[in-house]
Each structure stands twice: as structure tokens, then as C-alpha cells.
PLY file of the C-alpha trace (Angstrom):
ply
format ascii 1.0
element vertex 119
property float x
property float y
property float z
element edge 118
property int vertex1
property int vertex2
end_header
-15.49 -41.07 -0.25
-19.47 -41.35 -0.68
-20.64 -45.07 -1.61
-24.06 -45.55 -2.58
-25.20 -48.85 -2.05
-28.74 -50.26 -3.16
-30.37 -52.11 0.03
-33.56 -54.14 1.01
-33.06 -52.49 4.52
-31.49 -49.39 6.62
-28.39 -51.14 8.19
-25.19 -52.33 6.99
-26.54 -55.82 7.63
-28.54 -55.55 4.68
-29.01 -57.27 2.25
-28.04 -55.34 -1.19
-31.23 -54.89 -3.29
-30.52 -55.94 -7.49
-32.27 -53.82 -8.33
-31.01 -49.68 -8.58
-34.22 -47.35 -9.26
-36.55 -49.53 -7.92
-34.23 -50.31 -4.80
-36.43 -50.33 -1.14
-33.48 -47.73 0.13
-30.38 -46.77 -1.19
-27.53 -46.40 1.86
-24.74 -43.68 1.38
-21.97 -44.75 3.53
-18.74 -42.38 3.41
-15.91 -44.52 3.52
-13.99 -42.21 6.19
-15.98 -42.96 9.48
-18.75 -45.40 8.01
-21.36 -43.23 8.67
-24.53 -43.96 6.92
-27.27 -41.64 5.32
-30.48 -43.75 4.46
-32.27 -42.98 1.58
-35.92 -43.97 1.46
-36.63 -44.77 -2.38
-40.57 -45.17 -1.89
-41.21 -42.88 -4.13
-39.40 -44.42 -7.49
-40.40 -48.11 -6.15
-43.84 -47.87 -7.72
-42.94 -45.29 -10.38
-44.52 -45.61 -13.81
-41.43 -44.83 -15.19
-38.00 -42.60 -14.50
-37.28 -44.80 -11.47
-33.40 -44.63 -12.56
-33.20 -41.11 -13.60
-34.40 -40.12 -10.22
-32.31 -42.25 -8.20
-29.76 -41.20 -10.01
-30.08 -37.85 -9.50
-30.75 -38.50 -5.59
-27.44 -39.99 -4.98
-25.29 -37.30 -7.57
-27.12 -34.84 -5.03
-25.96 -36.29 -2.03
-22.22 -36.63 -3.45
-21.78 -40.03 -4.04
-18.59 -40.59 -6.24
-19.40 -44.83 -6.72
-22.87 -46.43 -7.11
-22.62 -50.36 -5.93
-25.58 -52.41 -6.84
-26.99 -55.56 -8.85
-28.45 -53.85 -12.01
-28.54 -50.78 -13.62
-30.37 -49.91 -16.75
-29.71 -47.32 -19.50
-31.45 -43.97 -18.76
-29.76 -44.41 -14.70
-26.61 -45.39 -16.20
-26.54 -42.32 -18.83
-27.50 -40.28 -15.82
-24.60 -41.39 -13.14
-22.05 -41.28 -15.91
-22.79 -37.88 -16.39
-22.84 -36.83 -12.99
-19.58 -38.58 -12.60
-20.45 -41.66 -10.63
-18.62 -45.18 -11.45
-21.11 -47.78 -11.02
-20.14 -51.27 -9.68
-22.84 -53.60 -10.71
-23.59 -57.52 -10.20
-22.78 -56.70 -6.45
-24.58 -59.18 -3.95
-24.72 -59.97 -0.51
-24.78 -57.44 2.48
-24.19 -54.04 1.67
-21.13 -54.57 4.78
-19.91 -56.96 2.57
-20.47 -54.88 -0.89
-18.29 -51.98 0.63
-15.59 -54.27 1.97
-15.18 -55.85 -1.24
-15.54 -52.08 -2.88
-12.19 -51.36 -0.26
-10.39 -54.53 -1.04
-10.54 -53.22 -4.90
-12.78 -56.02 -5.60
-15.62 -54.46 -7.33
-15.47 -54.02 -10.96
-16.70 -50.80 -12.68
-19.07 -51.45 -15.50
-18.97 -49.66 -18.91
-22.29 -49.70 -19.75
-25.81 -50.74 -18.72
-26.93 -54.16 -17.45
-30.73 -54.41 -17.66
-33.46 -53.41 -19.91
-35.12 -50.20 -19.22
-38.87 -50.44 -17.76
-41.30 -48.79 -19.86
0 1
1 2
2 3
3 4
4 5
5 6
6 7
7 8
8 9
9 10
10 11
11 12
12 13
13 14
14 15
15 16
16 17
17 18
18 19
19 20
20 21
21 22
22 23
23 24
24 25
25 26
26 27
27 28
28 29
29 30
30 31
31 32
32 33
33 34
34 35
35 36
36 37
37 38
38 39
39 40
40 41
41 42
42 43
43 44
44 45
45 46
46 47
47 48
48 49
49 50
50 51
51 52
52 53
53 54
54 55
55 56
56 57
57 58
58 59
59 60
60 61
61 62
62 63
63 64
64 65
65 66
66 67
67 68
68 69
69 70
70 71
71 72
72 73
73 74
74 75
75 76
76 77
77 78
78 79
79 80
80 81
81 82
82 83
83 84
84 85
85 86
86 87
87 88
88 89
89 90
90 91
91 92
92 93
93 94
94 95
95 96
96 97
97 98
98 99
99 100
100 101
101 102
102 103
103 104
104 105
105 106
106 107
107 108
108 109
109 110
110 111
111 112
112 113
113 114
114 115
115 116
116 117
117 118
């Protein structure tokens, strides 16, 4: 299984970033060997707007089935719960430690949005 995980940095020693379309990188780590695609989110950092949509879009086309991350507003969330994606939000700490806890069953799914969207 495909985890996207929202990150300040490129390893699994990072720290996850709070934020999801504004998130430094975005690391999709498949669950069977660990391996880890980076995802440099430059481009949606210092967008005027669609930051979420776009990230969104980015993971659904990379196959991730599970979005972990802080916060999530309402156009990304609309997006990844059409494309299929469960999204785990108020996840903290290393993104190492956000997919252990997503293993362990730990990580709750939410239902709906948890931030205001930037306009």
C-alpha cells in the first residue's frame, strides 16, 4: 500500500509538515518494502491559491490509497475523497513515526476537513 505523508524533509527522519498543500515535500512510502518516492511540492508552496487541489491530484496520480498529515482543508479534502484516498489528519512527529503508528492502526481517518481554505 502507497502512504503519502506530508514532510519538512526527504527522509523518513522527517519531521511531518501540518500543513498538506503547502507541505515542503510530500513522501510516498509503499508499505511493502518502505521504499520512498519524494515529492518536491515547490510549486504549490507559494501558490496563490489551489495548493490542495494540486497536491491532491499529485499523490491520487502516484497511487496513494491513505494521505497522513496535520491539516487538510476543504477543496484537498473534496479532491482525495474523490480520488479515493482516506486521509489521516492531526498526525505529528516523524513521518517514521506517522507510518508506524498508520501500521499499528493508530491513525484515525477523518470525515471531513480540518482547516480553512486559503483564498
Amino acid at each position: 500500500m502507497k502512504i503519502a505523508v506530508t514532510a519538512k524533509g526527504t527522509k523518513l527522519a522527517s519531521e511531518v509538515d501540518p500543513r498538506f498543500g503547502r507541505a515542503a515535500y510530500i513522501l510516498i512510502v509503499d508499505t511493502k518494502d518502505m521504499k520512498i518516492e519524494v515529492l518536491d511540492n515547490k510549486e504549490n508552496v507559494n501558490a496563490f491559491k489551489g495548493a490542495g487541489i494540486q497536491a491532491a491530484t499529485m499523490i491520487a496520480d502516484r497511487g496513494a490509497e491513505v494521505l497522513l498529515t496535520g491539516f487538510c482543508g476543504p477543496n484537498a479534502f473534496r479532491t482525495l475523497e474523490a480520488a479515493g484516498i482516506k486521509v489521516g489528519s492531526d498526525v505529528s512527529g516523524t513521518v517514521a513515526e506517522a507510518i508506524e503508528a498508520f501500521l499499528n492502526g493508530e491513525v484515525t481517518y477523518t470525515q471531513a476537513a480540518n482547516a480553512e481554505g486559503h483564498w
